[in-house]
Phi, psi and omega in degrees: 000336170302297197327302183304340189260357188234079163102019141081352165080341172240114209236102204292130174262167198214121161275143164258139188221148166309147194290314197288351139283333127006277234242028145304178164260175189300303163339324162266010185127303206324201179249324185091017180283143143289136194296146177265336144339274152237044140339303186275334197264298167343311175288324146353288181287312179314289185313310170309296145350293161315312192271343160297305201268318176269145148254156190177153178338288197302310172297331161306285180343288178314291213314303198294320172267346171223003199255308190091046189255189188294160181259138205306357190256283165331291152338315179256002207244322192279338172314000000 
């Protein structure tokens, strides 16, 4: 009679699964997640790339605030 009265006996249990099983695909087991890791350094590398290779507004920005690079004014003056 206890058991029953302090809390109705069902009580959601949470499995734990390795992240690198998680992030298989379904078809293998998985969950179908993407690992977000990387995830993050692809998108990562992709920008960088871009900020190396392209010009554009966004690439002036960076460059000028965290590059230290000539100012974005000077720059366009000399094109």
């Amino acid at each position: 009679m206890e058991g029953n009265f302090s809390g109705g006996g069902t009580k959601k249990k949470y499995h734990l699964l390795k992240w690198t099983k998680i992030c298989k695909h379904k078809k293998k087991g998985g969950l179908g997640i993407k690992d977000l890791r990387k995830m993050n350094v692809s998108l990562l590398c992709k920008w960088w790339w871009k900020l190396d290779n392209e010009k554009g507004l966004w690439q002036d920005i960076v460059q000028y605030k965290y590059l230290r690079k000539k100012h974005m004014y000077y720059e366009t003056q000399a094109e």
